[in-house]
N, CA, C and O atoms as CSV, one atom per row, in Angstrom:
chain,resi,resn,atom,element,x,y,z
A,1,UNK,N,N,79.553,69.613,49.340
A,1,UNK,CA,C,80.835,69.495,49.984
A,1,UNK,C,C,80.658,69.067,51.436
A,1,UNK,O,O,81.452,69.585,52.222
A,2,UNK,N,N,79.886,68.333,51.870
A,2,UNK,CA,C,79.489,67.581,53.036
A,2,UNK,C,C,80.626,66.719,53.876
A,2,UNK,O,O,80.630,65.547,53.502
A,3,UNK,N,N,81.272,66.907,54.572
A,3,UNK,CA,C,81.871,66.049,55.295
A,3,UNK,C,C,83.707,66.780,55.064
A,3,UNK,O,O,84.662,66.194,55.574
A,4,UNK,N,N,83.893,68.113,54.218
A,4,UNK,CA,C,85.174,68.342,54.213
A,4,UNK,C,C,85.273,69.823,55.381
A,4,UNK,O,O,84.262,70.525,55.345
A,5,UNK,N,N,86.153,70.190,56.147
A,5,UNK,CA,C,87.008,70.873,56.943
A,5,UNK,C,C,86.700,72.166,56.135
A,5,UNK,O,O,86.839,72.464,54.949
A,6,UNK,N,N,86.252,72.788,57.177
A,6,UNK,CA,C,86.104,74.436,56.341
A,6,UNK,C,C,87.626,75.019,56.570
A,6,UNK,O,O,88.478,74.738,57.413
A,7,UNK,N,N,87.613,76.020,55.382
A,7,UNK,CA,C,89.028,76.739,55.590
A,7,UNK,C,C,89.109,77.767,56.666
A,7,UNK,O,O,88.177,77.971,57.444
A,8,UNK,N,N,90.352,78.475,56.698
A,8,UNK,CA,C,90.741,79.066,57.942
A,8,UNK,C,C,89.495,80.216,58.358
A,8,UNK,O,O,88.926,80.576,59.389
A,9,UNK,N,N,89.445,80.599,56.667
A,9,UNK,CA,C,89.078,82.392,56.347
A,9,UNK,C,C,87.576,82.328,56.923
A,9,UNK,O,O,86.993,83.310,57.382
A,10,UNK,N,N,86.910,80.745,56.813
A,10,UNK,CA,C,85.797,80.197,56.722
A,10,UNK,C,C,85.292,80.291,58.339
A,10,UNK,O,O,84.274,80.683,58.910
A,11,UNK,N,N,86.589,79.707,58.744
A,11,UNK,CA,C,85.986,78.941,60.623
A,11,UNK,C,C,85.524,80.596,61.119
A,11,UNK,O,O,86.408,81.423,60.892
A,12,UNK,N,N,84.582,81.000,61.593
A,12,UNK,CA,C,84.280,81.996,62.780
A,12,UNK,C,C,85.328,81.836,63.923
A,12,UNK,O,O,85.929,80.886,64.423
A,13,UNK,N,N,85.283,83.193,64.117
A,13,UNK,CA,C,85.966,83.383,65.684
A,13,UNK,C,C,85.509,83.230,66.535
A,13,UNK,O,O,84.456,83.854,66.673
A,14,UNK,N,N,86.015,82.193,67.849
A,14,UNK,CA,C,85.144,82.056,69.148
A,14,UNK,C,C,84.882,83.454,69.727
A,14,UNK,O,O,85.714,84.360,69.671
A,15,UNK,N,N,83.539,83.579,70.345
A,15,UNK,CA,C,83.511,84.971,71.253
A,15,UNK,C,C,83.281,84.750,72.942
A,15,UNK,O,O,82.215,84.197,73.215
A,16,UNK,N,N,84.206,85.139,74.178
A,16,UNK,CA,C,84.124,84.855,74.832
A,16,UNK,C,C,83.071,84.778,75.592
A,16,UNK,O,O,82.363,85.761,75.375
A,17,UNK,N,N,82.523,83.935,76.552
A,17,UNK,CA,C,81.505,83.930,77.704
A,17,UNK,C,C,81.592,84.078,78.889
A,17,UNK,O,O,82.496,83.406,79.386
A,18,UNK,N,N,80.941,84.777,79.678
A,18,UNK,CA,C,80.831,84.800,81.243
A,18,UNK,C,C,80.213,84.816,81.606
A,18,UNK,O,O,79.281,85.317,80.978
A,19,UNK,N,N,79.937,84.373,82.876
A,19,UNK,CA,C,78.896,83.982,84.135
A,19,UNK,C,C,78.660,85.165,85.110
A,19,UNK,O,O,79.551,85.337,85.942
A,20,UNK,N,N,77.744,85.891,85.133
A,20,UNK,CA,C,77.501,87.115,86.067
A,20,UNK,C,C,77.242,86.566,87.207
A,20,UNK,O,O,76.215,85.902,87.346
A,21,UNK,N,N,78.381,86.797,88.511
A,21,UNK,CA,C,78.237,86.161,89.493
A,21,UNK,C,C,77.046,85.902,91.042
A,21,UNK,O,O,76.972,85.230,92.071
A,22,UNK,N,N,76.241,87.038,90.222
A,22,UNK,CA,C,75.239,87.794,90.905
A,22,UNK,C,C,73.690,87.053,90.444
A,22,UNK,O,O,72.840,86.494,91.138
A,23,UNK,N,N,73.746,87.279,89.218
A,23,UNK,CA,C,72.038,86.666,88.623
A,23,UNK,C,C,72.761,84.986,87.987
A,23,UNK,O,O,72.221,83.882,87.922
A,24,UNK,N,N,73.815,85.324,87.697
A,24,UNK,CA,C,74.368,83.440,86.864
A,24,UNK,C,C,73.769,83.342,85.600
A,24,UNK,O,O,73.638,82.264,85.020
A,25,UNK,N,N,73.342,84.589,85.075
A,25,UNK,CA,C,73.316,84.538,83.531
A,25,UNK,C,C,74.302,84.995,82.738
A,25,UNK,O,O,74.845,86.095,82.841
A,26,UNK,N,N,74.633,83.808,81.615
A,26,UNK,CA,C,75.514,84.063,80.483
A,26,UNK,C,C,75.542,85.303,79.922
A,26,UNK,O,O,74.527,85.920,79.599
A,27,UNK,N,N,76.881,85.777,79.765
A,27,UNK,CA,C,77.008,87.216,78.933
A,27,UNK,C,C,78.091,87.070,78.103
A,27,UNK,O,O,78.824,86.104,78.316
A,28,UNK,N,N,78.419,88.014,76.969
A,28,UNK,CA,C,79.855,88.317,76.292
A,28,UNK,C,C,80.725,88.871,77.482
A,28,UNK,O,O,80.353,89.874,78.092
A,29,UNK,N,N,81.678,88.329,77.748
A,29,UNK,CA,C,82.511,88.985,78.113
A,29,UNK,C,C,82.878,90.297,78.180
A,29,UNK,O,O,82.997,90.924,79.232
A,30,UNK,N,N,83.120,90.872,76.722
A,30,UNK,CA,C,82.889,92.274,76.810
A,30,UNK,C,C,81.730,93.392,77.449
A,30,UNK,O,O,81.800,94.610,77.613
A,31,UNK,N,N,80.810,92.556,77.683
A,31,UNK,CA,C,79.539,93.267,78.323
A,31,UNK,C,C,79.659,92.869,79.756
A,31,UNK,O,O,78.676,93.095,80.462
A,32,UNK,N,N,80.693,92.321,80.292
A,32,UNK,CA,C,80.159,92.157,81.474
A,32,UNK,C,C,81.846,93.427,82.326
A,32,UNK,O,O,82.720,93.983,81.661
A,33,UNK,N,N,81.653,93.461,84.148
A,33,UNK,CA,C,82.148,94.337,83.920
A,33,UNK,C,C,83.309,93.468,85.066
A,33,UNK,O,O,82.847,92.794,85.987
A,34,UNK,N,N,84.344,93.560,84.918
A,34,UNK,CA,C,85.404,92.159,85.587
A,34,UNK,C,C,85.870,92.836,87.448
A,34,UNK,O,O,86.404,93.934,87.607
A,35,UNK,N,N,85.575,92.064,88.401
A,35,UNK,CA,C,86.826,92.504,89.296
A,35,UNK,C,C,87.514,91.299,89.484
A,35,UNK,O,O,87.237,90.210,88.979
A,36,UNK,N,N,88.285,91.530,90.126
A,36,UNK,CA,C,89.777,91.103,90.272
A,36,UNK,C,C,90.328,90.910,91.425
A,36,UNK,O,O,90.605,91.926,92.061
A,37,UNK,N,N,90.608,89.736,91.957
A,37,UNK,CA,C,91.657,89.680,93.692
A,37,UNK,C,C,92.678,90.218,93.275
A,37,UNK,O,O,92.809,90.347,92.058
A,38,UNK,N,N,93.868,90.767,94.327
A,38,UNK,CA,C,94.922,91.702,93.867
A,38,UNK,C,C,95.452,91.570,95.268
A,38,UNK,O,O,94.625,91.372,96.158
A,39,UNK,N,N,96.792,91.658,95.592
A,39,UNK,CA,C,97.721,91.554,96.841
A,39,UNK,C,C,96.976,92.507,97.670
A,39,UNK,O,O,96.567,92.078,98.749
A,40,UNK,N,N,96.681,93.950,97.297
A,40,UNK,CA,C,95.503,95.456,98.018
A,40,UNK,C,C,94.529,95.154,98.473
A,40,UNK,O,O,94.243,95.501,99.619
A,41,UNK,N,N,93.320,94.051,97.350
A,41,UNK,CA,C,92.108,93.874,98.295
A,41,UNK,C,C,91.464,93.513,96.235
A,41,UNK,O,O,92.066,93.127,95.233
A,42,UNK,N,N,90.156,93.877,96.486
A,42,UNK,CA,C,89.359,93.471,95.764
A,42,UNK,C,C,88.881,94.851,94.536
A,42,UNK,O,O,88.135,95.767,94.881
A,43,UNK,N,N,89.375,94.763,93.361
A,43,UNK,CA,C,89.261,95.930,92.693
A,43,UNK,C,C,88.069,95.953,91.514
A,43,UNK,O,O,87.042,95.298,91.689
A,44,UNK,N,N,88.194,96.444,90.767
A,44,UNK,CA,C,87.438,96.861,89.507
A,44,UNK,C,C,88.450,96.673,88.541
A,44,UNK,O,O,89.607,97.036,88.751
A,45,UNK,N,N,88.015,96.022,87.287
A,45,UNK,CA,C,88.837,95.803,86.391
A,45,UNK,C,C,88.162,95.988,85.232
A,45,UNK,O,O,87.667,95.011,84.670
A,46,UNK,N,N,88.001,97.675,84.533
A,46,UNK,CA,C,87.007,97.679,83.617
A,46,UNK,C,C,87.795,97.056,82.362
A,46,UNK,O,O,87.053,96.619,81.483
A,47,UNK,N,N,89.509,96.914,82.078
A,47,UNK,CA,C,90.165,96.754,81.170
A,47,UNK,C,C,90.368,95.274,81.044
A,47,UNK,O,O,91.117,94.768,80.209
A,48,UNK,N,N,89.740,94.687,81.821
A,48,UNK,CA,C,90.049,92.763,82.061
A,48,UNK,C,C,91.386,92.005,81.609
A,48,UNK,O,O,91.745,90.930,81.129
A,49,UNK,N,N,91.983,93.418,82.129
A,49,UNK,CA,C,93.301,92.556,81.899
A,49,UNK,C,C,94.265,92.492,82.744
A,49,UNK,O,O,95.425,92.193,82.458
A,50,UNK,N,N,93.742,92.836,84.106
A,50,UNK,CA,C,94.185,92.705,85.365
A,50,UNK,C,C,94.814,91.434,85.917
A,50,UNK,O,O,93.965,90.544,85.951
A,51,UNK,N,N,96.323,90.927,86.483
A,51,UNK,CA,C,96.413,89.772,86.870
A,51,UNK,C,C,95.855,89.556,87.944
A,51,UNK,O,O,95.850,90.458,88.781
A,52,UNK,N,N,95.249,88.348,88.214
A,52,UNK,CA,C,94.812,88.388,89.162
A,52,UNK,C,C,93.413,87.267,89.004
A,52,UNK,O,O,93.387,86.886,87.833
A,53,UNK,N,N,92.379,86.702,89.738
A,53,UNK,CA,C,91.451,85.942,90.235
A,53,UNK,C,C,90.512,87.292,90.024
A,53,UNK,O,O,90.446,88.370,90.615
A,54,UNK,N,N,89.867,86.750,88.972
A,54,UNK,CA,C,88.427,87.051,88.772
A,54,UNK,C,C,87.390,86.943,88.410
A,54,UNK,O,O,87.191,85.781,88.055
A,55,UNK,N,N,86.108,87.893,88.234
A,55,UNK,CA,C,84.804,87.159,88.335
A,55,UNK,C,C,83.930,88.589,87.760
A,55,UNK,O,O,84.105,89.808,87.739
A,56,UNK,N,N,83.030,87.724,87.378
A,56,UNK,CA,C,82.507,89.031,86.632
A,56,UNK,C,C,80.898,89.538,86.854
A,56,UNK,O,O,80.140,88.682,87.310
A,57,UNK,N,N,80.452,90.604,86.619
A,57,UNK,CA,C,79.255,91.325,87.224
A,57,UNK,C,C,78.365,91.835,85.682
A,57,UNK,O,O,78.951,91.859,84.600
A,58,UNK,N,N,77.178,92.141,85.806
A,58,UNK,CA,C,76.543,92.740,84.353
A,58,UNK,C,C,76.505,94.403,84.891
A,58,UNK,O,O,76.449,94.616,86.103
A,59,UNK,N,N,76.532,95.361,84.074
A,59,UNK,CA,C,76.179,96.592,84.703
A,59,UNK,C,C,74.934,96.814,85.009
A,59,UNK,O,O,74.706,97.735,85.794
A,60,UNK,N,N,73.784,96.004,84.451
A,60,UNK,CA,C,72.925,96.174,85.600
A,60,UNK,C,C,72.920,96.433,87.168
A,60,UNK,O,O,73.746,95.931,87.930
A,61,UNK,N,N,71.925,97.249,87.543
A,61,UNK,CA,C,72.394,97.758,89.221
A,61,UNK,C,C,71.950,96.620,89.935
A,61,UNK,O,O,72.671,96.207,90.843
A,62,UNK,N,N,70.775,95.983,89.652
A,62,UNK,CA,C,70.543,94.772,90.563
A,62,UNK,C,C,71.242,94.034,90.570
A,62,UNK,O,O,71.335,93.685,91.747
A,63,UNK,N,N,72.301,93.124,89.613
A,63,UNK,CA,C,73.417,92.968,90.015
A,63,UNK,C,C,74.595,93.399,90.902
A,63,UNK,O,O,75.115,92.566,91.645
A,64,UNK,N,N,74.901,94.274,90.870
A,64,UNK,CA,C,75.610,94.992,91.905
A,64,UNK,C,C,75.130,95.080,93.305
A,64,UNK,O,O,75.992,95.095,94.184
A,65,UNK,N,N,73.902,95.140,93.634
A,65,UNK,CA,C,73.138,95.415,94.502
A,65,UNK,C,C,73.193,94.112,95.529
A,65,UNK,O,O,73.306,94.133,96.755
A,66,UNK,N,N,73.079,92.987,94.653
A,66,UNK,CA,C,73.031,92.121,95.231
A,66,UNK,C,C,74.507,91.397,95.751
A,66,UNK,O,O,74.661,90.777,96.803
A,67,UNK,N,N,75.514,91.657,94.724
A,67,UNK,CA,C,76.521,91.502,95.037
A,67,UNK,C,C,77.520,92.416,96.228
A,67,UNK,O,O,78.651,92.192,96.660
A,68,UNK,N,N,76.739,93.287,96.449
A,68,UNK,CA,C,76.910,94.184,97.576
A,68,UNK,C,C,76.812,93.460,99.100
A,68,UNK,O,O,77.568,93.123,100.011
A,69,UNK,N,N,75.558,93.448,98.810
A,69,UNK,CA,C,74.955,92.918,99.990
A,69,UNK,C,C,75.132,91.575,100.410
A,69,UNK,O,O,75.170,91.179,101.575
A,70,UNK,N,N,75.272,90.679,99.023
A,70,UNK,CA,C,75.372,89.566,99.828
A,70,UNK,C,C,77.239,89.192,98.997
A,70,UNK,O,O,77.588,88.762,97.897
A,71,UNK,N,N,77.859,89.565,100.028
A,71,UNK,CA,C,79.460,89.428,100.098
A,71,UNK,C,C,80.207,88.167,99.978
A,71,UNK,O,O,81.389,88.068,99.647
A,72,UNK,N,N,79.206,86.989,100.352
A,72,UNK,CA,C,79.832,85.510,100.086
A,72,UNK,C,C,79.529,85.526,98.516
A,72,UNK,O,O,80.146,84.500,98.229
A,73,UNK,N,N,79.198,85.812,97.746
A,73,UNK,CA,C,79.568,85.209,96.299
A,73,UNK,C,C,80.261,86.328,95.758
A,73,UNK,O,O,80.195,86.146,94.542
A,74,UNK,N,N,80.924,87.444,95.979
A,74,UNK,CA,C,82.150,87.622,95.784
A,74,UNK,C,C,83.413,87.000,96.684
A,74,UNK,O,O,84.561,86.959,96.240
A,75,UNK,N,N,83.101,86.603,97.785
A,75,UNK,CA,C,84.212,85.924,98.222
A,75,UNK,C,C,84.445,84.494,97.619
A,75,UNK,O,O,85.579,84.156,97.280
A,76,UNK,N,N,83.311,83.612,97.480
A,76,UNK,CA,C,83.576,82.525,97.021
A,76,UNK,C,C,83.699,82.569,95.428
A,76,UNK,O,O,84.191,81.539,94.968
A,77,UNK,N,N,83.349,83.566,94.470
A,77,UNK,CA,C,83.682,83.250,93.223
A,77,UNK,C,C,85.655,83.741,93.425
A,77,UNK,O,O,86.523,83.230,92.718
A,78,UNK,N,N,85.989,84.948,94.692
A,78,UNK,CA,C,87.700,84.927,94.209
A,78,UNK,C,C,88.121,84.023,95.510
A,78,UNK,O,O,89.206,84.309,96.017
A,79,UNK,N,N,87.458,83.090,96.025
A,79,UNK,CA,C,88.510,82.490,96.930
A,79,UNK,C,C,88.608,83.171,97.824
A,79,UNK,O,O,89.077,82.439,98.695
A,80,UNK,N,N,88.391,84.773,98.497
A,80,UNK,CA,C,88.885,85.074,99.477
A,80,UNK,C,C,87.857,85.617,100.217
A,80,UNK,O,O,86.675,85.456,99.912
A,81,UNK,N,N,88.474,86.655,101.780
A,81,UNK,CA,C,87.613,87.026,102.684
A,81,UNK,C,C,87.935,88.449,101.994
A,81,UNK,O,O,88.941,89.051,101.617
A,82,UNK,N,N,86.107,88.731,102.044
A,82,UNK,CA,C,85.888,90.335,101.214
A,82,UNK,C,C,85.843,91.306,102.690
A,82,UNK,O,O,84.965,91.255,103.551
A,83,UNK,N,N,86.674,91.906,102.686
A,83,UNK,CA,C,86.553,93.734,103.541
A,83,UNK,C,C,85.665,94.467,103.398
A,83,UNK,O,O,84.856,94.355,102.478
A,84,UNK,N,N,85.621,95.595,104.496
A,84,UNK,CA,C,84.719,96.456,104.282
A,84,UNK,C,C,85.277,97.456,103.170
A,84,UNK,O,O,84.545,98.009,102.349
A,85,UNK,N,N,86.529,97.608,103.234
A,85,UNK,CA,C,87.019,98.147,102.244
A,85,UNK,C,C,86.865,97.583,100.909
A,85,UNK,O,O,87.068,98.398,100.009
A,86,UNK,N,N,86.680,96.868,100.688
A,86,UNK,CA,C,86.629,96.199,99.345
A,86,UNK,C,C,85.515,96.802,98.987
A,86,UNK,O,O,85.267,97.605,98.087
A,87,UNK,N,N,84.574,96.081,100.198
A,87,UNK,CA,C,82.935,96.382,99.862
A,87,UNK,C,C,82.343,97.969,99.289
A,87,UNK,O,O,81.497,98.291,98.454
A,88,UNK,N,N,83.538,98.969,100.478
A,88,UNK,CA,C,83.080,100.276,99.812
A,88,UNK,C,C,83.495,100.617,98.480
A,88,UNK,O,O,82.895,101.141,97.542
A,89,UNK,N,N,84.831,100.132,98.648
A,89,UNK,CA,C,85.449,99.731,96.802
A,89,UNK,C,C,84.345,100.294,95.288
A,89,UNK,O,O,84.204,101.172,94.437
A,90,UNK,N,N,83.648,98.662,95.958
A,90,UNK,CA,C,82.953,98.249,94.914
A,90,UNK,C,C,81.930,99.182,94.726
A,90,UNK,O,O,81.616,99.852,93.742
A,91,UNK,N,N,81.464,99.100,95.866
A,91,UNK,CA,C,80.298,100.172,95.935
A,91,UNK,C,C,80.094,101.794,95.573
A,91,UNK,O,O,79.033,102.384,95.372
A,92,UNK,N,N,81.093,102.178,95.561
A,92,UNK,CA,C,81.753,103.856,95.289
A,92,UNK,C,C,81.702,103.385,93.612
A,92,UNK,O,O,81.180,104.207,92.860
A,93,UNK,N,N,82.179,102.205,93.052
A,93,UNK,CA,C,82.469,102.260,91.283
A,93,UNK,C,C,80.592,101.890,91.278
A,93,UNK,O,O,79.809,102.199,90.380
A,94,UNK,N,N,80.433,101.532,91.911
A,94,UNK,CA,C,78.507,100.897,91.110
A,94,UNK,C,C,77.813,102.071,91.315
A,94,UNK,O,O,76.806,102.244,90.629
A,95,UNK,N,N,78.117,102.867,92.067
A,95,UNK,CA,C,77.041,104.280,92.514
A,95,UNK,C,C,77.807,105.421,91.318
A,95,UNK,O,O,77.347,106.421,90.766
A,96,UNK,N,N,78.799,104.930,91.253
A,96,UNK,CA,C,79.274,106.193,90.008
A,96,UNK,C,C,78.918,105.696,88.719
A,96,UNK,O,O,78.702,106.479,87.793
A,97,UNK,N,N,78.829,104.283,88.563
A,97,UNK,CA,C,78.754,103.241,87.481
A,97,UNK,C,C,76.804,103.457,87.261
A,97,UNK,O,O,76.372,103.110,86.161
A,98,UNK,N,N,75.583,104.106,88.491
A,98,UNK,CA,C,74.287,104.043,88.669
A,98,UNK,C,C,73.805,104.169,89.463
A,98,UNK,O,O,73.298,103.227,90.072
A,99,UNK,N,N,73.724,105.466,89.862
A,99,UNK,CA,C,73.339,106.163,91.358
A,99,UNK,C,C,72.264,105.808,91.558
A,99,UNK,O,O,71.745,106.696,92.235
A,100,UNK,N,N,71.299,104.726,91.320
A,100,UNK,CA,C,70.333,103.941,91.978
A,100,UNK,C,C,70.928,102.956,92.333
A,100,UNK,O,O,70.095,102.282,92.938
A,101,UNK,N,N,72.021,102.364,92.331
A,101,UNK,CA,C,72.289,100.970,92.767
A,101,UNK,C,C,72.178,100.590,94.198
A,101,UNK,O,O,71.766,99.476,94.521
A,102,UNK,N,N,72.632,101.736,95.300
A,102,UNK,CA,C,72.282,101.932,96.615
A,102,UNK,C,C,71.283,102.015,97.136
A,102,UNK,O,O,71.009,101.286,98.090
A,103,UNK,N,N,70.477,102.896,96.679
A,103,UNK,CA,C,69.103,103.071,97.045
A,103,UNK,C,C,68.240,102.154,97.090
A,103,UNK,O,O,67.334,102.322,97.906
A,104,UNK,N,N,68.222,100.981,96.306
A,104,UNK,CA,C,67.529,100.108,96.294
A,104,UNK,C,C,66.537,100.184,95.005
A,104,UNK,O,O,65.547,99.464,94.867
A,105,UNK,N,N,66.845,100.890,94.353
A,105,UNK,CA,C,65.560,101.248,93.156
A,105,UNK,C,C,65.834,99.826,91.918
A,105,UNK,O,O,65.117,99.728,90.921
């Protein structure tokens, strides 16, 4: 049956992809962990269904770690200027999210 259209029941479901903005390796979507620009500032969006400009992280801590520290690629993946508030934001969910993420371990 070479060359005919598989049926509906047949086609697979696409599964989404994302870009961890931190290392830039491909993940499922569902594995990765979303924030979000928001009118407030810069949040956590473990439910990804936040409106809003966002970008996504792996729960790995070196991810976080790095996205901590270095604040232009969360600003440039949402377009905006990141706060210190944001920054502690983030940082208060990654230390509860892997109380090595600070430390540097």
């Amino acid at each position: 049956m070479v060359g005919q259209k598989q049926s509906r029941k047949e086609r697979r479901p696409k599964i989404a992809v994302r870009t961890c903005i931190a290392c830039r390796d491909v993940g499922y979507k569902r594995s990765l962990i979303r924030i979000v620009r928001t009118p407030v500032g810069i949040l956590v969006d473990p439910s990804g269904k936040k409106p809003g400009r966002g970008a996504y992280l792996h729960e790995r801590s070196d991810c976080w770690q790095r996205a901590i520290r270095a604040t232009q690629l969360i600003g440039r993946a949402l377009k905006t200027e990141v706060s210190t508030a944001d920054v502690e934001r983030l940082a208060t969910f990654a230390t509860a999210l892997n109380p090595a993420v600070l430390d540097g371990e």
